[in-house]
N, C-alpha and C positions, 0 to 999 in steps of 0.2 A: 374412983375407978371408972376407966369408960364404959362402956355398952357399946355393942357389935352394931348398933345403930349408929353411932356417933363415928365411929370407926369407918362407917359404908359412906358417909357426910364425909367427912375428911379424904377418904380415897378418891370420891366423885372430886373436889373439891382442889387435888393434889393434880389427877389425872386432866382438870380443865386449863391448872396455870399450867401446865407443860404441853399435854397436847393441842390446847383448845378448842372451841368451840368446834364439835362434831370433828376432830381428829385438823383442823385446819392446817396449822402448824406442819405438819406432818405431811400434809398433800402437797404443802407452799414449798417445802424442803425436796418432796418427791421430785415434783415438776420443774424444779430447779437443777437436780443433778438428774434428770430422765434421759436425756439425750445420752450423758456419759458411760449409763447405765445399761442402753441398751446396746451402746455402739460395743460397750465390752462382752456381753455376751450373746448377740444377734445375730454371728456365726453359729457360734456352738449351739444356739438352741435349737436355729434352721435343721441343722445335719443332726441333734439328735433324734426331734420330730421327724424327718424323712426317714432316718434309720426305725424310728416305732412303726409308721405308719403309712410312708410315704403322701401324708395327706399334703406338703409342701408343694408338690408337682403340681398335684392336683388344684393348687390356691393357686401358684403363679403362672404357670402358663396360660389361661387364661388370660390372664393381665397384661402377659408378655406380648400376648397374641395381638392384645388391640391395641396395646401402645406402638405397637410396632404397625399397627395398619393405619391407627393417626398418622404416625408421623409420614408414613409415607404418602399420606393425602396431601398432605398441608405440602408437602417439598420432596413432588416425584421428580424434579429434573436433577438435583441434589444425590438423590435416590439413583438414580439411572447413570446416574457419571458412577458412583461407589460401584455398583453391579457392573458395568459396561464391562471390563477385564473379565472378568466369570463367566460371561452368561455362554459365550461362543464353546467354553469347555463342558459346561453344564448342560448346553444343549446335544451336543455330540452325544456326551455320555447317558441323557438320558433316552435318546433316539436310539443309541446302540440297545442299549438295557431293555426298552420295549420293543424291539425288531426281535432280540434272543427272545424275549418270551413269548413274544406271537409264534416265534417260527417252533418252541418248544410244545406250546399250548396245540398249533399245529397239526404237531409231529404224533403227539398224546392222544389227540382226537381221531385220526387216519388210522393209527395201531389200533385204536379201541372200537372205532367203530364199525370194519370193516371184518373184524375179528370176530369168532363164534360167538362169545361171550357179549360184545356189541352188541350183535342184533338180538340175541335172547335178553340185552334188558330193556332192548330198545321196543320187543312185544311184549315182556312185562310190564314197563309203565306205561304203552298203550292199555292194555288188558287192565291196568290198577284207574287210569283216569286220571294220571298224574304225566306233568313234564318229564321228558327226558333226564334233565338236568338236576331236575329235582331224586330222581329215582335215581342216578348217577352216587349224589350226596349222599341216598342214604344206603347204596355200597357200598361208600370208599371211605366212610368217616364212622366211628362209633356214636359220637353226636357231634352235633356243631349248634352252638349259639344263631343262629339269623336273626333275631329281633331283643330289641330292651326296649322298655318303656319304665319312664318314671311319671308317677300318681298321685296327684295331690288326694290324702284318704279323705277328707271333709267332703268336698267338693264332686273328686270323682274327676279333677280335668287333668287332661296331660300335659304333667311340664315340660318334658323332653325324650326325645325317641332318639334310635339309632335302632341301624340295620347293616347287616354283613352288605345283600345284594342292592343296589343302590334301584335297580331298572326294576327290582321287584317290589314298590312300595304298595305299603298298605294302609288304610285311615286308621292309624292312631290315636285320632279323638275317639273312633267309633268303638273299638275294640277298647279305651280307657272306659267307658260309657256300659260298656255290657260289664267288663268285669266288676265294676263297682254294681253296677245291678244286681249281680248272682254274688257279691259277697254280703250286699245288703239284705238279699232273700235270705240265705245261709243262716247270716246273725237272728235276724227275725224268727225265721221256722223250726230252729232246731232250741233245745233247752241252754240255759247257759252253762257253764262249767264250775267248778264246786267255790271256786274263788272268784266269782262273780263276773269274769271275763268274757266276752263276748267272742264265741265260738269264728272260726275265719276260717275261708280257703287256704291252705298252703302248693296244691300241684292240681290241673287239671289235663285226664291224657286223652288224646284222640287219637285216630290209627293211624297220622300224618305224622304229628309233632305233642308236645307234652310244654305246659303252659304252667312255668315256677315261678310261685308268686310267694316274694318276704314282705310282710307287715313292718311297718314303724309307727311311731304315735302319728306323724304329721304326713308320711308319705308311703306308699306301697311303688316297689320293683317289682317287675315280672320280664321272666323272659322264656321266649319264642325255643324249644331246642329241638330237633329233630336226630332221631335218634335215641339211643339210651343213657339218660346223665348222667355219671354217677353221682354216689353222696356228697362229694366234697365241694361240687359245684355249688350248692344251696350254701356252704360256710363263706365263697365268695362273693355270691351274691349280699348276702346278710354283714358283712366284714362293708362294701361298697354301700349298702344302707347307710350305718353306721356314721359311717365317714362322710357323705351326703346331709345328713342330720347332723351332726359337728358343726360343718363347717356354712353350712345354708339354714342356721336353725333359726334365726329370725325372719329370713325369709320365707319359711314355711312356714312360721307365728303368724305371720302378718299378710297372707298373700289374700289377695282381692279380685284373681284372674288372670295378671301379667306373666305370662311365662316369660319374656324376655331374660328377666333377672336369673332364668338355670338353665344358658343358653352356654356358660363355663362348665355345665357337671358332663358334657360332652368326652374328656378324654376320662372323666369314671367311667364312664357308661363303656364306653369303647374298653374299658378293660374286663370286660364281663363278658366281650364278643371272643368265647373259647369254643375249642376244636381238638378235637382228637383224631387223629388218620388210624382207619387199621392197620394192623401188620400186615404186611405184605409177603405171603411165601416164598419162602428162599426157593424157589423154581427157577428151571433154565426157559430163558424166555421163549416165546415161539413165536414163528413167522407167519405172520398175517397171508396165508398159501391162498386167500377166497381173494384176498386185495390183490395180490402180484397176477394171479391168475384173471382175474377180469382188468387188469392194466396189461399184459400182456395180450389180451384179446383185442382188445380196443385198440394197442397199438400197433398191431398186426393189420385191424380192419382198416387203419386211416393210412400206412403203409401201402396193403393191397388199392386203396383209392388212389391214393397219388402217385403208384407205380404203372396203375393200369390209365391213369391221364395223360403219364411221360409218354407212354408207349402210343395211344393217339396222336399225340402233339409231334413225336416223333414220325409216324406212318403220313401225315399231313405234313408234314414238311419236306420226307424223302418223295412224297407225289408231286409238288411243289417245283421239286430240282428235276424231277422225272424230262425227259426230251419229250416235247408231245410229237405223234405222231401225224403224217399229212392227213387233215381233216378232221383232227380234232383241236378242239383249244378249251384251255382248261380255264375259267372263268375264278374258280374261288374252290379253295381246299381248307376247312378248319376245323376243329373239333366242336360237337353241337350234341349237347347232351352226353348217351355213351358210346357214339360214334364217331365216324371222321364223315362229315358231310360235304361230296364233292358235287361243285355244279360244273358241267362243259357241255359245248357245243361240239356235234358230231355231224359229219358227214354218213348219210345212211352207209356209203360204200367204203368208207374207213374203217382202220383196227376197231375191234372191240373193245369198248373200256375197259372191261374184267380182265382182255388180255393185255392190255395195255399196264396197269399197276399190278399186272398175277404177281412180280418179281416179288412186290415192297407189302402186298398186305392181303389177306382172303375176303372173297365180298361180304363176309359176316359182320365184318367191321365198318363195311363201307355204307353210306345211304347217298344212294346215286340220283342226283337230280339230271338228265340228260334227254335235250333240246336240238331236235333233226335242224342242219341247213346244209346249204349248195355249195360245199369249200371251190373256190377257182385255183387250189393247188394242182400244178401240172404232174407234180407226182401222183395222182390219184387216176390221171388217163390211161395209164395202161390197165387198172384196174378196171373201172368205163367199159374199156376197149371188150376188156373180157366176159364182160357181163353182158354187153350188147351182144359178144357171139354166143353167148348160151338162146339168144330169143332167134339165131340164124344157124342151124342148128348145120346147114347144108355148107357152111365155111367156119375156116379155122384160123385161131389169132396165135400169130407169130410174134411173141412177147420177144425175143432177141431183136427181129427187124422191125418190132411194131408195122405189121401190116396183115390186114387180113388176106387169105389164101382159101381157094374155092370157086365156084359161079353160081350164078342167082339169075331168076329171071329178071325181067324188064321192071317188072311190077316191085318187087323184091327190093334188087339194086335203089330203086325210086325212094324205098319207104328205107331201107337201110340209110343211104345218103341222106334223107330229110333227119333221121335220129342224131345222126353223128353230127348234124349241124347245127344241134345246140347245145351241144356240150364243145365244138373245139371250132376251128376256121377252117376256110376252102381250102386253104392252101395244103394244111395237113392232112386235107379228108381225100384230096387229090393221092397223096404220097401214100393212105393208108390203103386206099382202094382200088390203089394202083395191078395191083396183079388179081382183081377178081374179076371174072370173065363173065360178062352179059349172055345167056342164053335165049336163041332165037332172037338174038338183040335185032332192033331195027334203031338205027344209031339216029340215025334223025329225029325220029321220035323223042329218044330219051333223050338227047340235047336240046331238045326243044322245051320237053316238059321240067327239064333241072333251068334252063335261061327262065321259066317263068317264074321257077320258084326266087330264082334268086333277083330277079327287078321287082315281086312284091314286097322283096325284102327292104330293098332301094328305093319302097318309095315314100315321099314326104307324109310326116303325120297329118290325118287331118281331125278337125276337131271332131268331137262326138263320134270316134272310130276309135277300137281297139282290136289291134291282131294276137289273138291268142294262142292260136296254131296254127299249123302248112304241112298238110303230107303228099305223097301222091297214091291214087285209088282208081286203080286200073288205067284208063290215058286220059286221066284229067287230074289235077292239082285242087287239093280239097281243102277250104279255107277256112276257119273259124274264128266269125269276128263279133264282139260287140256293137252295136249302135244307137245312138239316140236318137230318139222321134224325129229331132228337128234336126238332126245333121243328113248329111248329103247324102243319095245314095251310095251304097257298096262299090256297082258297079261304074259310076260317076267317079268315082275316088280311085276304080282301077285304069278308067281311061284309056284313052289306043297303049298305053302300055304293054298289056295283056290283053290277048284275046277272050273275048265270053268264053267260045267253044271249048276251052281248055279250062276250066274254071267253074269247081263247082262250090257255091255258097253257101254256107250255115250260119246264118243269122241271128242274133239273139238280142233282145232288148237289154240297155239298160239305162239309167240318168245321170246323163255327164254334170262335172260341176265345171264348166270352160266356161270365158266370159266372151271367147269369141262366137260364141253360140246364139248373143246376145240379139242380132240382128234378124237372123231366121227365127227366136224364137217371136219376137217383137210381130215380123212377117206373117207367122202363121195367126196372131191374136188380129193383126191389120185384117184377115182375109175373112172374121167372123163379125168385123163392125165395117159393115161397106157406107156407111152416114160419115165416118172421119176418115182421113187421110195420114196414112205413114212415110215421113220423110227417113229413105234410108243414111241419109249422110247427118242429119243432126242426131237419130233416131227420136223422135218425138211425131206423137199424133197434134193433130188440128183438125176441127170441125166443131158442132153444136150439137149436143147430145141431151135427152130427158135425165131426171135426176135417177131413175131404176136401171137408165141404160149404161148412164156415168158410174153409175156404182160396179155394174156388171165387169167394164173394161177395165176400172184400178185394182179390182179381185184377180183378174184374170194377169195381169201386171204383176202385182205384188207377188204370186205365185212362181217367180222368176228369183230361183234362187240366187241368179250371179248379180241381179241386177240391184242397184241400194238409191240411186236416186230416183223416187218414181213420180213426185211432182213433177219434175225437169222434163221427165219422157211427154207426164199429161199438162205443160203450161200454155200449150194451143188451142184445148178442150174447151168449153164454155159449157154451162147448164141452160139447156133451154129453163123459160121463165113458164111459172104455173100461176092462175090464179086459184087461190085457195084461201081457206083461213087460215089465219095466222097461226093461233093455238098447233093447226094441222101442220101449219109451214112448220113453223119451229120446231115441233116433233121428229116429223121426218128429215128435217135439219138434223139434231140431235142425234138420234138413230142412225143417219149417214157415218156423221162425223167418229160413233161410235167405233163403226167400224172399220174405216180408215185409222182410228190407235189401234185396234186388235188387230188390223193385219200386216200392221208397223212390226219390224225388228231391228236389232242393232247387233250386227257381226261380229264375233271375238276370235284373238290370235287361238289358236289351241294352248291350253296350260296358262293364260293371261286374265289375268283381271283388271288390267290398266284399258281405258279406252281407245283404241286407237284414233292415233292422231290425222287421219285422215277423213275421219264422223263430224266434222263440225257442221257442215251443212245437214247433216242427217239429224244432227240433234238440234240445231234453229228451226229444221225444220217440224220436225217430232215435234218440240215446244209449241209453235204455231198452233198446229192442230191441238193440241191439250187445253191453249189458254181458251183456246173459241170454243173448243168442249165444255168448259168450265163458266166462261159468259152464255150461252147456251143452256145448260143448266141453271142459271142464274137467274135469267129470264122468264122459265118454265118454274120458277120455284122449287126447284130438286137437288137432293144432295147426291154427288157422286163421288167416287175413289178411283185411280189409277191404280193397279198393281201393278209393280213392276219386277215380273220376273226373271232371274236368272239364272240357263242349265247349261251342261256342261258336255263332255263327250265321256263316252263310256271307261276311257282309260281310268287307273285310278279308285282308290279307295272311295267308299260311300262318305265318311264323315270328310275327304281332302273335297273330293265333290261337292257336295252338302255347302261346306264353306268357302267353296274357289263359286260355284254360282251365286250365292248372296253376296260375295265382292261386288261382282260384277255388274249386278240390281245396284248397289248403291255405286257406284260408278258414275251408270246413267243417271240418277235420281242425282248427283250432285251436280251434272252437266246441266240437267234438264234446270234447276233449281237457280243454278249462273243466267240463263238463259229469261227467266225471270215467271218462271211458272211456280205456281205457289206451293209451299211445301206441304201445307194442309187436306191439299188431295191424294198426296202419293204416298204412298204403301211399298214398302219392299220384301221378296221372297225369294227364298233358294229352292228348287225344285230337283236340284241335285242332276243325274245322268236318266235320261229318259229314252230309256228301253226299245222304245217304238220310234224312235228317232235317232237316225246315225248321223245327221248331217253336222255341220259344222256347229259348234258354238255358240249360243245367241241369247239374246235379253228379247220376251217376248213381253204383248202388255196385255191385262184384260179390264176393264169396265165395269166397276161396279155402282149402280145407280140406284137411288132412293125416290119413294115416293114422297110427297108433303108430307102427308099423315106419317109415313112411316120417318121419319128423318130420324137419327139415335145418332149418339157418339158412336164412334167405331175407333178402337185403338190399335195400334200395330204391334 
């Protein structure tokens, strides 16, 4: 009889020649028909696992994801020929699809914000310290998911995050890192629980958002919700543990710090990101009355702007087409700021402006810039005419016949005829004054004193003479003339022309700039150095002069504004010879030489900074004098500097000024430079329009000299 021992011997014994060694047989037979085995139920088990648990998604898409980003690495042109037909439709349609939802997101944002409700939550979440947007959410939603995180529990690091808002991230390491800190205080400070389990957080709330957090052996979820979750949420979350632990459970055995490896648990996580909208009451909607109303202001105000600039542009263009009247001319009409800004020139005895556009605009609108002159329209003499008879109060103007009508004395007649003879000719002043009757006339007289007026009129200009006015004052003809020192007498200039006795002169100084003047002015300097001689026909001196005396006579020259070459006039001159010291010679050398450059100028066109091409001897000459200034200095062991200034005439802005006279400095300074004077001494400056000088335009120089001891760089 056997024994149940001998029995467990024989079963081992039976169970080795069939299955073999550790089930071998059996695995050899598996692995043999495995392929067949799984290709027959490998559908059906996929779809019924997905139907349990949907964890098949959750395994392969992942997989799908990268095999499909391989292969598109390895063979994008492959790639791009397959897409190429699509992409033109898929672009369209995705272009469409985001343009509707901007334009709805929009349309959403305008309603809402401009609305009652808008701005009371828009000083709520100011008043709370919270965004807008954020305060928005937790209006419109009962909760909403924002944040997952998944935790490795050992460790405490973050496998993997996700978040609803992508611009609103947060550190995720930092927030995995506290929460294990406060579940590890938790477990530690509190007692354990009856089955020896180590107490844990499940939900933590703040007045913002509530932080749900499911335990698993190897990993902790938590998520971010704002709002009120309800209970079923925490079964989702706790269901996506689960399934995460499934399917990553040797990964979580085994982790070492790489999160790469649950870089796949992405579309779990993404299934945790829930949301609930509140109802929304069935209410009839309302019109945004605060939006349409401040849109309807505004565009009332931008209306009123550019109906009240039509209406300028318009008043400016009908003045434009306006006929102007004789004696005015209208220069420029445009709209400037909120006016219509008209410039014209007027004749004081012309229409008035105001009445002149009263038809097209009121002068409220207008800003009148209006600039008196002398119109020579003939339409404007009988106006003249009239106004001349308001100052003769004893005749009267005959606008049909244009002529005056009346009698005036001798005296009268005189001074009336001298009026009307600058505003029209003889011939007409003949025809206007043809029926006014001379009282107590003594005709000889008065034709004698009207012939003289009219041969001073007749007679040749001369230089340094100007006739400014002619009247007659009682039985003499009374003249008013400028003249210059060095021009000819008055009465020299009127010659047997005019008699003195009928002739009375009001003389007044002033400084001609004539170059015919040039010989008398030369004359009168000849007549204060009786040691040299003035030749009128070359105009130059010759004689032997001291060197204080030679100085005296090139000042007195150079003071001669028409005149520019003034070596030429003094190339007959000689310096008498001094015995002196040399130190002293070369000194006073120097010192001379000084100031022949400082009474040096070089003449400019008005508005020019180009040289004129008529200065070449002025600047060979100019050079001369600089280089022997400069050997001179040399000599004496002394540093010196040329400035060469250049100003301008008062026309003109200060910075055109400013910059038209420093042209003009380097001008000369480039002339001087050709000419083979070294650049090392000259200096250039603008000095701009100077005030206390009207005269022409010019480059003036000054001297600046050093002593030994003192020598220094000096830069420009």
């Amino acid at each position: 009889m056997s024994t149940p021992s001998n029995e467990s011997q024989q079963m081992a014994q039976l169970r080795h020649l069939v299955l073999g060694d550790d089930c071998q047989i059996v695995r050899d037979v598996v692995e043999e028909e495995a392929r067949d085995l799984v290709t027959n139920v490998l559908t059906e088990a996929l779809h019924d696992r997905q139907k349990a648990d949907g964890s098949v998604t959750a395994v392969i898409a992942p997989l799908v994801e990268q095999s499909v980003e391989s292969s598109v690495v390895a063979r994008k042109e492959q790639f791009v020929s397959y897409l190429y037909p699509l992409v033109g439709s898929l672009v369209r349609k995705s272009v469409s699809s985001f343009l509707a939802e901007i334009i709805e997101q929009t349309n959403e944002l305008l309603e809402s914000s401009l609305t009652y409700k808008g701005l009371k939550w828009r000083f709520e979440a100011r008043r709370a310290g919270v965004r807008y947007s954020q305060y928005v959410v937790q209006q419109t939603f009962v909760f909403r998911v924002e944040q997952v995180l998944l935790i490795h529990r050992e460790t405490g690091m973050l496998l993997k995050t996700v978040m609803r808002d992508k611009t609103q991230a947060t550190d995720g390491d930092m927030v995995s890192a506290m929460l294990t800190a406060i579940n590890d205080f938790v477990a530690d400070s509190f007692s354990p629980q009856e089955n020896d389990q180590e107490q844990s957080l499940d939900e933590i709330k703040t007045d913002d958002f509530t932080l749900l957090i499911k335990q698993g052996p190897n990993a902790i979820l938590v998520g971010a919700i704002t709002g009120n979750p309800p209970a079923g949420i925490g079964d989702k979350f706790q269901l996506t543990l689960e399934s995460i632990h499934q399917i990553y459970n040797d990964e979580l055995n085994n982790y070492e710090g790489d999160s790469s490896e649950f870089e796949n648990t992405e579309q779990q996580l993404n299934d945790c990101l829930l949301a609930q909208q509140k109802e929304s009451k069935t209410e009839k909607k309302k019109m945004p009355w605060l939006a349409i109303v401040l849109f309807l202001i505004g565009f009332a105000g931008i209306g009123a702007y550019f109906y009240h600039g039509w209406q300028l542009d318009s008043v400016a263009n009908e003045i434009r087409d306006l006929p102007s009247p004789p004696g005015v001319v209208l220069l420029n009409a445009n709209t400037c700021d909120d006016k219509v800004c008209v410039d014209v020139l007027r004749d004081p005895i012309a229409l008035p402006v105001s009445d002149w556009i009263a038809g097209v605009s009121d002068m409220e609108n207008i800003d009148l810039s209006e600039r008196y002159y002398r119109s020579l329209d003939e339409r404007l003499l009988p106006l003249r005419f009239e106004k001349m008879a308001n100052e003769f109060p004893e005749l009267q103007f005959d606008a049909a016949r244009s002529a005056f009508l009346g009698a005036l004395s001798q005296e009268r007649y005189l001074l009336l005829r001298s009026k009307l003879l600058d505003i029209s000719d003889a011939e007409m002043i003949n025809k206007i004054l043809a029926n006014v009757l001379i009282e107590e006339q003594n005709s000889s007289s008065s034709a004698l004193l009207i012939k003289v007026m009219s041969d001073v009129r007749q007679l040749p200009e001369a230089p340094g003479i100007a006739l400014i006015g002619m009247n007659v004052c009682g039985q003499h003809v009374c003249i008013d003339v400028l003249r210059d020192p060095d021009a000819q007498k008055v009465t020299s200039w009127l010659g047997d022309v005019v008699s003195s006795e009928l002739i009375t002169i009001n003389e007044r100084r002033f400084s001609a700039y004539d170059e015919r003047l040039i010989p008398r002015r030369l004359a009168r300097i000849d007549a204060a150095f009786p040691n040299v001689a003035f030749d009128a026909q070359s105009h130059s001196f010759s004689g032997v002069l001291s060197a204080p005396k030679f100085d005296q006579l090139r000042s007195a020259i150079q003071r001669i504004q028409e005149l520019v070459e003034v070596d030429s006039v003094l190339r007959g001159v000689s310096i008498k010879s001094q015995r002196v010291d040399s130190g002293v010679s070369n000194e006073l050398l120097i010192e001379q030489q000084i100031r022949e450059v400082e009474l040096s100028s070089v003449p400019f066109d008005v508005n020019a900074s180009q040289l004129p091409s008529n200065h070449s001897d002025l600047i060979k000459s100019l050079s001369r004098e600089i280089t022997r200034l400069a050997e001179l200095a040399k000599v004496l062991d002394q540093r010196l500097l040329v400035v060469v200034m250049g100003t301008s005439t008062l026309g003109g802005t200060d910075s055109y000024n400013q910059q038209l006279s420093l042209d003009r400095a380097d001008s000369v300074i480039k002339a001087l430079i050709s000419e083979g004077v070294s650049p090392e001494i000259l200096r250039t400056a603008g000095l701009g329009a100077l005030k206390e000088r009207r005269d022409a335009p010019k480059v003036i120089f000054d001297v600046i000299r050093f002593s030994p001891e003192g020598n220094r760089e000096v830069r420009n």
